[in-house]
N, C-alpha and C positions, 0 to 999 in steps of 0.2 A: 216170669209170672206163668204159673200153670192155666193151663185153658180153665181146667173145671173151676177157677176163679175171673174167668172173662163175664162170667153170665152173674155175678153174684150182684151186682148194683141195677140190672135191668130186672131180674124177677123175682120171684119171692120166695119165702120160707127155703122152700121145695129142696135149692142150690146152695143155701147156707147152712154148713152144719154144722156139729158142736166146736170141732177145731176154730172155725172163723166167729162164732161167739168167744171161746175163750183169749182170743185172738184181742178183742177189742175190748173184753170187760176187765179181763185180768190185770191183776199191776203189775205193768212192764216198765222197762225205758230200753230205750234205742239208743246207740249211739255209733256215730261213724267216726267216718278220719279224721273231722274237723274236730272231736274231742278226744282222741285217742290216736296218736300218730303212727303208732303199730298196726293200723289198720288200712289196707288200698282201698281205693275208688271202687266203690257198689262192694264192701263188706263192711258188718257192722258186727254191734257188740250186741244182745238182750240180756237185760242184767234182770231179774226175775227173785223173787224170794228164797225159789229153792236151787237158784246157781243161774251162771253166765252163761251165753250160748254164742255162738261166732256163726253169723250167715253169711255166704257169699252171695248177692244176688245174682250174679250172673251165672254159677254154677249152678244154681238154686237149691245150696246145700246147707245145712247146719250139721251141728255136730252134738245133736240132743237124745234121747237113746229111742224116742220117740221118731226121727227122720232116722236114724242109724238102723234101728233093728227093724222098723215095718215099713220103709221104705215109700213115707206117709210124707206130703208136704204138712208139716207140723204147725203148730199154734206160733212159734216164731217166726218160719216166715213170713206164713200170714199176717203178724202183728208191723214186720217191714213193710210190708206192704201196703198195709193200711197207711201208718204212719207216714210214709215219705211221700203220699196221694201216686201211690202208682196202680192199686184198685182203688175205686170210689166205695164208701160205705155204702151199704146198703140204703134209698134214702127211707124207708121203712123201717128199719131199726129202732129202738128205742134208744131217743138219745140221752138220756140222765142214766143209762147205764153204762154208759163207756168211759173207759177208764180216765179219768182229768189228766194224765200222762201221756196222752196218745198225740205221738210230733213232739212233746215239750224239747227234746234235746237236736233235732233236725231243722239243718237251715229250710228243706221242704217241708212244706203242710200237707194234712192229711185230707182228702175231700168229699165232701157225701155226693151222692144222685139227686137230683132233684125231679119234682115229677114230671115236668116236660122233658125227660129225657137227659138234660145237661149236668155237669158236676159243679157244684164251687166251693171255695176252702171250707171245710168245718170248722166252728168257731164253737166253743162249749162255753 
C-alpha cells in the first residue's frame, strides 16, 4: 500500500483522485488464488472490460501500460485495495456509485470509514 493512500479514508476530496474514483466506480472483479490457482498468495487477477491485469501486492506492481509506462500506482491496484479492505473507502464517498462488484470474488471484504474515525465491512 502506497503512503499517498494511507490518508484517503481520514480526509477529503483533496487525497482522492481520479485513479481512486475509477478505482471503485469502474466494473472490475478481483480475483486471487482461491479462484485461479496460477496465482500466489497477495497476487491477483483484475479482469476489466478492456483486458486482464496481474497485481502483485506485495511488489506493488501490475503489469497495465498505465503502472508500466508512468510508473503511476494505477486504478488496479487501487481497486485491490479497496476490495480486499486493506484501504478503507473513503467514508464520504458516494456510495450508490461504487461498483456492485467491489469484494464479490474475495474471501476478504472491502471496508468504508466511518465518522468516528473506525472502519467496518461495506455492505451495498
Amino acid at each position: 500500500m502506497s503512503k499517498a493512500d494511507d490518508g484517503d479514508a481520514a480526509t477529503g476530496p483533496g487525497t482522492f483522485d481520479e485513479r481512486a474514483a475509477k478505482a471503485l466506480t469502474e466494473s472490475m472483479s478481483v480475483l486471487d488464488n482461491a479462484l485461479d490457482s496460477d496465482l500466489r498468495d497477495e497476487e491477483f487477477l483484475v479482469v476489466t472490460p478492456r483486458g486482464t491485469y496481474t497485481i502483485d501486492a506485495i511488489a506493488e506492481t501490475c503489469d497495465c501500460p498505465d503502472a508500466l509506462h508512468r510508473g503511476v500506482r494505477c486504478k488496479h491496484m487501487r481497486r485491490v485495495d479497496y476490495a480486499r479492505g486493506a484501504v478503507p473507502i473513503p467514508g464520504w464517498v458516494d456510495r450508490s456509485a461504487i461498483d456492485d462488484g467491489l469484494g464479490q470474488h474475495l474471501a476478504a471484504a472491502p471496508r468504508i470509514a466511518t465518522a468516528d474515525g473506525r472502519t467496518v465491512v461495506f455492505e451495498q
